[in-house]
Residue frames as qw, qx, qy, qz and C-alpha x, y, z in Angstrom:
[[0.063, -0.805, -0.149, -0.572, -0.03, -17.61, 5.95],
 [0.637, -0.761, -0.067, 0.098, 0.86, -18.08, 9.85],
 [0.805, -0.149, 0.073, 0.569, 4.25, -18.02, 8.86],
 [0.237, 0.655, 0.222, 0.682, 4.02, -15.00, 7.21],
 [0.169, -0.863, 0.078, -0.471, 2.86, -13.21, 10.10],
 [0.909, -0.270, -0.061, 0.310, 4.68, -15.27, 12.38],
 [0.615, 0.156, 0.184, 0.751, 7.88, -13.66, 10.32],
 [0.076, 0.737, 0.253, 0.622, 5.87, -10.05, 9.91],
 [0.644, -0.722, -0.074, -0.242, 5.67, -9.69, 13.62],
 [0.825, -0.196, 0.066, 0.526, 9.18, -11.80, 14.84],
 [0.455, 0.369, 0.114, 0.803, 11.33, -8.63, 11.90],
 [0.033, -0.917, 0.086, -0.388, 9.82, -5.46, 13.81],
 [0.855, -0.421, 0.165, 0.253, 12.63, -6.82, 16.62],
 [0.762, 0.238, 0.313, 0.514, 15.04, -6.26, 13.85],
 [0.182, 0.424, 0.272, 0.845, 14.08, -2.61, 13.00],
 [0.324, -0.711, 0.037, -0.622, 12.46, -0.70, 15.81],
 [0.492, 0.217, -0.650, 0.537, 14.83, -0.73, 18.75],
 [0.437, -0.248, 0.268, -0.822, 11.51, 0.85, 20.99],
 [0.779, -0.093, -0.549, -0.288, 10.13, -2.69, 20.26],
 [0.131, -0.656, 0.560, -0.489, 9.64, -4.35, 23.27],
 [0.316, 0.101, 0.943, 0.012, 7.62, -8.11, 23.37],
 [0.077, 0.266, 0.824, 0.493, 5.24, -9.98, 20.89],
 [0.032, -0.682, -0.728, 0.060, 2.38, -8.64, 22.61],
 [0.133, 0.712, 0.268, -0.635, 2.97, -4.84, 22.41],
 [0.061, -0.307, 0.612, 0.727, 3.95, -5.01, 19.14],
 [0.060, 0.330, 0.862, 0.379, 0.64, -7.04, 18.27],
 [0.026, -0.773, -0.468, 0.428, -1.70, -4.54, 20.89],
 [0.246, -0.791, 0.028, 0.559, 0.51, -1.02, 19.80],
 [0.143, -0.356, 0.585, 0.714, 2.05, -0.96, 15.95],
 [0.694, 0.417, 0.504, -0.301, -0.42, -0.33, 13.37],
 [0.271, 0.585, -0.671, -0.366, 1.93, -0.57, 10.99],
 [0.222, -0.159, 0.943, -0.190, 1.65, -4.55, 12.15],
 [0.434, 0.488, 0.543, -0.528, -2.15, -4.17, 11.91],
 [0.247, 0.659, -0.350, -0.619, -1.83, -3.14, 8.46],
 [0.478, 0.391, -0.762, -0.196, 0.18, -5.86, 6.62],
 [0.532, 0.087, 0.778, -0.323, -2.22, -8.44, 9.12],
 [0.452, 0.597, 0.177, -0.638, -4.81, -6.87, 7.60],
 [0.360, 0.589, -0.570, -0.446, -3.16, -7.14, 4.16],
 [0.029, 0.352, -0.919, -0.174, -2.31, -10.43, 4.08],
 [0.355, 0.468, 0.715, -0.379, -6.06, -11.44, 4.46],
 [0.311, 0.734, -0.067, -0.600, -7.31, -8.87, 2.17],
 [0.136, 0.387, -0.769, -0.491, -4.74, -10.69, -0.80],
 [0.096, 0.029, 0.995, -0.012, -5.83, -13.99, -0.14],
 [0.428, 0.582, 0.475, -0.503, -9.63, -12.78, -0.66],
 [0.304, 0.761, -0.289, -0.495, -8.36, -10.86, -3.84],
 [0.134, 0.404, -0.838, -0.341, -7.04, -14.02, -5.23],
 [0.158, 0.187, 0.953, 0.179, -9.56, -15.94, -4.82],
 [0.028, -0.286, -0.392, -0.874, -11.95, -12.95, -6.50],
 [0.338, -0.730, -0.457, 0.378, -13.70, -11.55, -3.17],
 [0.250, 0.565, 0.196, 0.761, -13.28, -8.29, -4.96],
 [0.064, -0.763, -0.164, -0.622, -15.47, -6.53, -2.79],
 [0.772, -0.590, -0.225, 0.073, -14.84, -7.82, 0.78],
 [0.710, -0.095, 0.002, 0.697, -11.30, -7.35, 0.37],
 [0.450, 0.499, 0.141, 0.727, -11.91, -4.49, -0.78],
 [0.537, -0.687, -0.254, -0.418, -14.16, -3.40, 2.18],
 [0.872, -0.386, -0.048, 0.297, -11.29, -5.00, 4.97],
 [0.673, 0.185, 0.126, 0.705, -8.91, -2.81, 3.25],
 [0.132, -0.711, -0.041, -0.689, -11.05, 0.50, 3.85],
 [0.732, -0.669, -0.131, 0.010, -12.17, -1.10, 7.78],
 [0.729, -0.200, 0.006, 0.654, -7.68, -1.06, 7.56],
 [0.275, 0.551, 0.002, 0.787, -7.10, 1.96, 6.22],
 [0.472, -0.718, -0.309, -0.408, -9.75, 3.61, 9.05],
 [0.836, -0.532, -0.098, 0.089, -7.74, 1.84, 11.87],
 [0.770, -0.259, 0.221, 0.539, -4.51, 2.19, 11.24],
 [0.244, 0.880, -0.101, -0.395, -4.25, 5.65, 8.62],
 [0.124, -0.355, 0.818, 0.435, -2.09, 3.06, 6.23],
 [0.803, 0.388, 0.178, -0.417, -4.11, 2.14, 2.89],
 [0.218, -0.321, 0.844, 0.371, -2.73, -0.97, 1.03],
 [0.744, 0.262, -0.313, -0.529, -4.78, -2.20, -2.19],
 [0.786, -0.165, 0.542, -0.247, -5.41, -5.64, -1.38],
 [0.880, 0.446, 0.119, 0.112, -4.17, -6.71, -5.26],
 [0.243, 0.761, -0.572, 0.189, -0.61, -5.25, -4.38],
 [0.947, -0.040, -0.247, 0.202, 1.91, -8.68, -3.72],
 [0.067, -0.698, 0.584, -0.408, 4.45, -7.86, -0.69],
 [0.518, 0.319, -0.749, 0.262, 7.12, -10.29, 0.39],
 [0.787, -0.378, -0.427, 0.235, 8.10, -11.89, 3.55],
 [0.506, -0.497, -0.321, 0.627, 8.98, -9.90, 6.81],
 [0.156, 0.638, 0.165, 0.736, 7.51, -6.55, 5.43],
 [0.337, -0.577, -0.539, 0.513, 7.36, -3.61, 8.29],
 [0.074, 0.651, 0.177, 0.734, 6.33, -0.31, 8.24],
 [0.227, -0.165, -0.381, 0.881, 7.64, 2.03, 11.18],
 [0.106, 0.224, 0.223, -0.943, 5.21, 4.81, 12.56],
 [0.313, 0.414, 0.848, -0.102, 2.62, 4.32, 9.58],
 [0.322, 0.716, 0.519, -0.339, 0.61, 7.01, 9.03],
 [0.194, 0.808, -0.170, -0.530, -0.01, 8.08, 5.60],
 [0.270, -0.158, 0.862, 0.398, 1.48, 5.08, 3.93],
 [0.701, 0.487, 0.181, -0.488, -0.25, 4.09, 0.53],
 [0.423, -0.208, 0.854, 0.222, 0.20, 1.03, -1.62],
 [0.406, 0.382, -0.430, -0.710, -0.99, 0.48, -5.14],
 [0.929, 0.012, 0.266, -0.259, -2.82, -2.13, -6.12],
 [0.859, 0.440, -0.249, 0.081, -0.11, -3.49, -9.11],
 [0.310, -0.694, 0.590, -0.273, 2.67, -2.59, -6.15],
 [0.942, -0.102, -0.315, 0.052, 4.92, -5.47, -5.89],
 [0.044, 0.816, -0.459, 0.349, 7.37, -5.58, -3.03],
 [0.613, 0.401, -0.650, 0.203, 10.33, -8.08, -2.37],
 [0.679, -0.479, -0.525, 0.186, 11.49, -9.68, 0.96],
 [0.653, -0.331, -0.277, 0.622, 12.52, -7.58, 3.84],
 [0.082, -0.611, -0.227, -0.754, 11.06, -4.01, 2.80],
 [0.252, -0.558, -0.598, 0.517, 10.79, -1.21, 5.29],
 [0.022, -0.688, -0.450, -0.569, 8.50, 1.57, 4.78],
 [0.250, -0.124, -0.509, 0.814, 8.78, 4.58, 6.99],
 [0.199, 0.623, 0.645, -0.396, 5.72, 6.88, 7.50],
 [0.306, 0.793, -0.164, -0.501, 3.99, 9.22, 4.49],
 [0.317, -0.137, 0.826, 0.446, 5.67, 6.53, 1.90],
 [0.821, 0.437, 0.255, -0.264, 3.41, 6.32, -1.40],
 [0.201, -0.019, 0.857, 0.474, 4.23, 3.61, -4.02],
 [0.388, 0.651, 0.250, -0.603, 1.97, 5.42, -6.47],
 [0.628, 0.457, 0.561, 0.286, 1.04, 5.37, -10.24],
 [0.002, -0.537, 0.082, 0.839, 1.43, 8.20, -12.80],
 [0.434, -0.037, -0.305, -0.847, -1.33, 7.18, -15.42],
 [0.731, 0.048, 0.231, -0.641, -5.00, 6.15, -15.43],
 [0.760, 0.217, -0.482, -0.379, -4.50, 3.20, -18.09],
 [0.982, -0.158, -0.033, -0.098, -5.05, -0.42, -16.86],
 [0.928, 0.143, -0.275, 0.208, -2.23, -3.01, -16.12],
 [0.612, -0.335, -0.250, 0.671, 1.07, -1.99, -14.11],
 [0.176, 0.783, 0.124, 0.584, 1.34, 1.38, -13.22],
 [0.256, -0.943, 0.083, -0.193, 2.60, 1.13, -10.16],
 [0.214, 0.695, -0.684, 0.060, 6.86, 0.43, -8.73],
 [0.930, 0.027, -0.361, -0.069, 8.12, -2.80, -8.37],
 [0.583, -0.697, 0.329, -0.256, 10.30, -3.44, -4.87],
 [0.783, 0.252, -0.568, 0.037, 13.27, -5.72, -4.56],
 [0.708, -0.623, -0.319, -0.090, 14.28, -6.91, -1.57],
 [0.637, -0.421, -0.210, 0.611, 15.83, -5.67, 1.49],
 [0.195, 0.467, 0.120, 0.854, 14.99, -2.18, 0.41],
 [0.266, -0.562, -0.542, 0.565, 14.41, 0.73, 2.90],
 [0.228, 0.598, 0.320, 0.699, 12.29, 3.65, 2.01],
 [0.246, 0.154, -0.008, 0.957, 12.29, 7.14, 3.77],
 [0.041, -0.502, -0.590, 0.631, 9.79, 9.06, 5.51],
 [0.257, 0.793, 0.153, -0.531, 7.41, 11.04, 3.06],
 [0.040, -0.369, 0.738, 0.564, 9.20, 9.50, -0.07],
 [0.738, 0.306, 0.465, -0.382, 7.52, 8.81, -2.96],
 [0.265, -0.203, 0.860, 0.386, 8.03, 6.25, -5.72],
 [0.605, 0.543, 0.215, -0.540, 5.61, 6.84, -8.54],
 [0.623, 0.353, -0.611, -0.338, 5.32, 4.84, -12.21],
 [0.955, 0.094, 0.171, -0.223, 5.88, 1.20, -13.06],
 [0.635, 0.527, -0.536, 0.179, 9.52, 0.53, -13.07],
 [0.835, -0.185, -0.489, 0.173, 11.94, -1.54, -10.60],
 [0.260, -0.797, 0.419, -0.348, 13.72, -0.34, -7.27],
 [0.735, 0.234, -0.636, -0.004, 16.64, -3.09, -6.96],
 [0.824, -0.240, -0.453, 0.242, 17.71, -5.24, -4.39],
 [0.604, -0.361, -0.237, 0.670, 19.44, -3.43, -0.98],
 [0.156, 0.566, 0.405, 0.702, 18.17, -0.15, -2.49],
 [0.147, -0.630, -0.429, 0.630, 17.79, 3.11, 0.17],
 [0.024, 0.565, 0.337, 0.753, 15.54, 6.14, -0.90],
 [0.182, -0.211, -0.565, 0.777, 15.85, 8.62, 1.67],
 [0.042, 0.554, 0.690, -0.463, 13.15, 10.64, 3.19],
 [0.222, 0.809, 0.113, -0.532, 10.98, 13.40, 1.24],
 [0.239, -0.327, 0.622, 0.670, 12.80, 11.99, -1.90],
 [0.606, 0.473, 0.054, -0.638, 10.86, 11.81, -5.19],
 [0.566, -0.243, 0.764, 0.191, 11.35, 8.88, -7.66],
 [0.467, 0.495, -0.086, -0.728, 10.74, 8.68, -11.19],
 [0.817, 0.379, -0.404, -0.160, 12.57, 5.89, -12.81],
 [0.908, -0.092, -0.350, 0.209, 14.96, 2.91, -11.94],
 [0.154, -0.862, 0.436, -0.205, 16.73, 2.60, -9.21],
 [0.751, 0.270, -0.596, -0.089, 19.64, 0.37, -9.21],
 [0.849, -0.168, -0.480, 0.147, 20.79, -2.31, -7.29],
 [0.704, -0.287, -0.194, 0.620, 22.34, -1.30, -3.82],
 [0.507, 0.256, -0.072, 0.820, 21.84, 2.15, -4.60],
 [0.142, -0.649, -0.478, 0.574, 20.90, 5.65, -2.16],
 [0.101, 0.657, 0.512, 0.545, 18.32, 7.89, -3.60],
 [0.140, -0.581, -0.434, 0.674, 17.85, 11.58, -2.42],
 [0.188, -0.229, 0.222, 0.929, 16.39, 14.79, -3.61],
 [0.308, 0.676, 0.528, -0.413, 13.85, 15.95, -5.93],
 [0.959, -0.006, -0.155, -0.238, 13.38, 14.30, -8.22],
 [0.870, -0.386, 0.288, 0.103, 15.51, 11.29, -6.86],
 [0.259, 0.850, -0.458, 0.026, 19.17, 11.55, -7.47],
 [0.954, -0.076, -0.262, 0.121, 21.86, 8.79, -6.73],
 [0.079, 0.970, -0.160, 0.166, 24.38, 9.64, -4.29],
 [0.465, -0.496, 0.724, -0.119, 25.89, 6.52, -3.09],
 [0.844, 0.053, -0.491, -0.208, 26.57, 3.00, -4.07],
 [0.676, -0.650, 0.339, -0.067, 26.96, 0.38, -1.66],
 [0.294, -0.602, 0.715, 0.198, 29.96, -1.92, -1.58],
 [0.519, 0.103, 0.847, -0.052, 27.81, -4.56, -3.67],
 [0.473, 0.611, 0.107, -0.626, 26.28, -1.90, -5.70],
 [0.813, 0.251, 0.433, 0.296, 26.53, -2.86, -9.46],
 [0.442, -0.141, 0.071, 0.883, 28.07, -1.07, -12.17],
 [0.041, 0.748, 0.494, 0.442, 24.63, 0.94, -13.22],
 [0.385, -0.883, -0.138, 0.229, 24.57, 2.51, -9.57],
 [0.487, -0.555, 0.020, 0.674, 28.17, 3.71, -10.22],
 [0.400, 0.159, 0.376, 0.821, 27.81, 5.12, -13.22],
 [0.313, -0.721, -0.551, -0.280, 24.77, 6.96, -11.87],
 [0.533, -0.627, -0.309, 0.477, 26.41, 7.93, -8.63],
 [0.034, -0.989, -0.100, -0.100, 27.16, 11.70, -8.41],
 [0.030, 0.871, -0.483, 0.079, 30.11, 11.10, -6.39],
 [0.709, 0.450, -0.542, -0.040, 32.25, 8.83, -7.25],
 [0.322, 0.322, -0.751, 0.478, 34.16, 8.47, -4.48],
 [0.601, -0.225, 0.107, -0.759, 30.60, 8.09, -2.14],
 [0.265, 0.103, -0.955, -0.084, 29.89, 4.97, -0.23],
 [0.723, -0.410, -0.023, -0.555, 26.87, 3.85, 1.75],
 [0.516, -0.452, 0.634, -0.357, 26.86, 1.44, 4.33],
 [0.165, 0.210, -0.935, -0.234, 27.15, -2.43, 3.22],
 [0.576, -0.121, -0.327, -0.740, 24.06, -3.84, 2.34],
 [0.576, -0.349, -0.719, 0.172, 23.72, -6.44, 5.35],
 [0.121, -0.194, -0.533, 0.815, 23.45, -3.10, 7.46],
 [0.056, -0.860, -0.464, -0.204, 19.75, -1.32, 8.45],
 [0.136, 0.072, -0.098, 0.983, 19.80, 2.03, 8.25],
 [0.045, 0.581, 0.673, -0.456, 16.92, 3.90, 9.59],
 [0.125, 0.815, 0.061, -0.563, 15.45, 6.15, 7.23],
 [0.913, 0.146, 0.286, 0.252, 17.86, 4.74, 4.61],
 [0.444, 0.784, -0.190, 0.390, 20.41, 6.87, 4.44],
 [0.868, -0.078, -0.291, 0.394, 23.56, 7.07, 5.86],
 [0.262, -0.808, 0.069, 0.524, 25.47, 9.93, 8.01],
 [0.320, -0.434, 0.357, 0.763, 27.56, 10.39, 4.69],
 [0.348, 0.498, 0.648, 0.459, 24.79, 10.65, 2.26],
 [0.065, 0.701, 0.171, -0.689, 23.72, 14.35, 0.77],
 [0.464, 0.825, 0.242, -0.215, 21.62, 16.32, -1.66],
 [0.631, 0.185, 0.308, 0.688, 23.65, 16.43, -4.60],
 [0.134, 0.839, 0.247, 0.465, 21.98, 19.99, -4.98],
 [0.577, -0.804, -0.065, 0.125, 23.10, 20.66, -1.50],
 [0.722, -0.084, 0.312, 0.612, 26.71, 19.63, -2.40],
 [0.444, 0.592, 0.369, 0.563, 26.35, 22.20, -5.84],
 [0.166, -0.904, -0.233, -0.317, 24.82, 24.90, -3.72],
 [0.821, -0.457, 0.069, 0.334, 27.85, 24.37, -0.98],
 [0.734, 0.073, 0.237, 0.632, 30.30, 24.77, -3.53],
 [0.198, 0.769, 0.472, 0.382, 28.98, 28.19, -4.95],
 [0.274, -0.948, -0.112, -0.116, 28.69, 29.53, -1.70],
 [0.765, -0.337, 0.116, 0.536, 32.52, 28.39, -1.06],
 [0.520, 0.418, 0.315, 0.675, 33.45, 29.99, -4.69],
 [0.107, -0.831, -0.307, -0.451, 31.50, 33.00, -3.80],
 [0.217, -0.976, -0.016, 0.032, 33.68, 33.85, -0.58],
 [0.683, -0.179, 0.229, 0.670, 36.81, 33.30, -2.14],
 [0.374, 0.504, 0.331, 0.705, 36.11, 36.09, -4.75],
 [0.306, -0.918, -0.142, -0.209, 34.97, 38.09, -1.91],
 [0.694, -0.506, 0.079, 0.506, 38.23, 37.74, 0.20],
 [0.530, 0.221, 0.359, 0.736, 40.12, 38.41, -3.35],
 [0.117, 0.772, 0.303, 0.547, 38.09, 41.74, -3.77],
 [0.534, -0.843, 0.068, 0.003, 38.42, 43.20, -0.13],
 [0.798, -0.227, 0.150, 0.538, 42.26, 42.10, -1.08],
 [0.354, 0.474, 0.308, 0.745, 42.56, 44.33, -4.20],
 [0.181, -0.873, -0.361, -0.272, 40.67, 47.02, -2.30],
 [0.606, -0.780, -0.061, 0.142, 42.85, 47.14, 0.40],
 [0.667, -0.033, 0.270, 0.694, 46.03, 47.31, -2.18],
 [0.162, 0.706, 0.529, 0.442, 44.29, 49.65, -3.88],
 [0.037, -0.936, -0.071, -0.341, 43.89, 52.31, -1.11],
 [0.668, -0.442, 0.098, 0.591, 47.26, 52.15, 0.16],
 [0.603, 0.187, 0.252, 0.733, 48.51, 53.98, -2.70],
 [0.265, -0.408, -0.071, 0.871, 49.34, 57.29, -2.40],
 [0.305, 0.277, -0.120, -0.903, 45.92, 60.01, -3.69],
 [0.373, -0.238, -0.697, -0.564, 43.93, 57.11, -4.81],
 [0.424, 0.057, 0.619, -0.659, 40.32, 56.51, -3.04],
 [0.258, -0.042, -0.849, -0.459, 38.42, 53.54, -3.66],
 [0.698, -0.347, -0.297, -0.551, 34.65, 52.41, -2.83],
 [0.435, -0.310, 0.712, -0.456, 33.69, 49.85, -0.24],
 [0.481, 0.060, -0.856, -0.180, 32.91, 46.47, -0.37],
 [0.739, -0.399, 0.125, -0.529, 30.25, 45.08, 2.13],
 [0.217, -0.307, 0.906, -0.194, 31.16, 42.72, 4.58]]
């Protein structure tokens, strides 16, 4: 277990560039506090300290506004940035190297026993206010950007946005699920040995955005074209035509 936090505490160095030594990071990041917190809390839960753990897990929530169910199983060198608002399922299972930005829930979507909530692979990075809801997998090197919604799988190496979650990138590793998934085709993300903050890249965007883009493009070409005809229109000699709003 020292090694764990040893490693939990050594990776915010890695991913928050405000970091500054061992000790403010242990005094000042209750993200840190949290997944201490947590890693106790399991180790109770496994050895069926139901209620303590469960009780160390409220005393954490309280401190630190980040509630993790002590029966969710999270990897080596996990961090969560800023914190507040995070929530972790208890069947939550999440891979090595997972960052969690603030407002994140890995959430269920029914009531009945056994998994029900998503399953993390590693080196995924999830978004500010994103949320990842059921009992299916988010693969390996996976980014789901901020305020996104998630319903079902997301593959390997690929970047979720939108509402509900949309693929809009694969990285350079991605397999071929992510590309046949991807939106645009010609879309890359950043190569999965890079952290992005936030997980998305400067070239990632709402596929609706993109749709809604285009429209408005379509929409003033047919305007130019009318104000064209108009203006052919009353040149000619006794005709008189309407107006067209700018």
């Amino acid at each position: 277990m020292w090694q764990l936090i040893k490693e939990d505490v050594n990776c915010v160095f890695e991913r928050d560039p405000a970091s500054r030594n061992v000790f403010e990071i242990l005094t000042s990041y209750p993200g840190v506090h949290a997944i201490l917190f947590h890693r106790l809390n399991h180790w109770l839960w496994g050895k069926g300290l139901k209620w303590l753990s469960r009780f160390l897990s409220y005393f954490a929530r309280w401190i630190t506004s980040i509630e993790i169910h002590p029966g969710a199983t999270i990897g080596r060198r996990f961090f969560i940035d800023h914190g507040i608002g995070v929530v972790i399922g208890e069947t939550a299972e999440i891979g090595d190297d997972v960052t969690l930005y603030q407002g994140v829930t890995l959430g269920g979507r029914k009531m009945k026993p056994g998994k029900r909530h998503p399953t993390l692979g590693n080196n995924v990075i999830v978004g500010a206010g994103a949320k990842i809801l059921g009992p299916f997998t988010v693969g390996d090197n996976a980014r789901i950007g901020s305020n996104a919604v998630v319903l079902e799988e997301v593959p390997r190496g690929a970047t979720v946005v939108g509402i509900p979650g949309k693929v809009v990138s694969c990285q350079d590793d991605a397999g071929q699920k992510c590309l046949e998934l991807v939106s645009d085709k010609s879309a890359t993300a950043a190569p999965a040995t890079t952290f992005t903050q936030y997980g998305v890249s400067d070239g990632a965007t709402d596929p609706d955005e993109a749709t809604i883009a285009a429209l408005q493009h379509e929409v003033d070409e047919l305007k130019t074209l009318v104000l064209g005809l108009q203006r052919d229109l009353s040149s000619e000699p006794g005709r008189k035509t309407g107006t067209v709003a700018e």
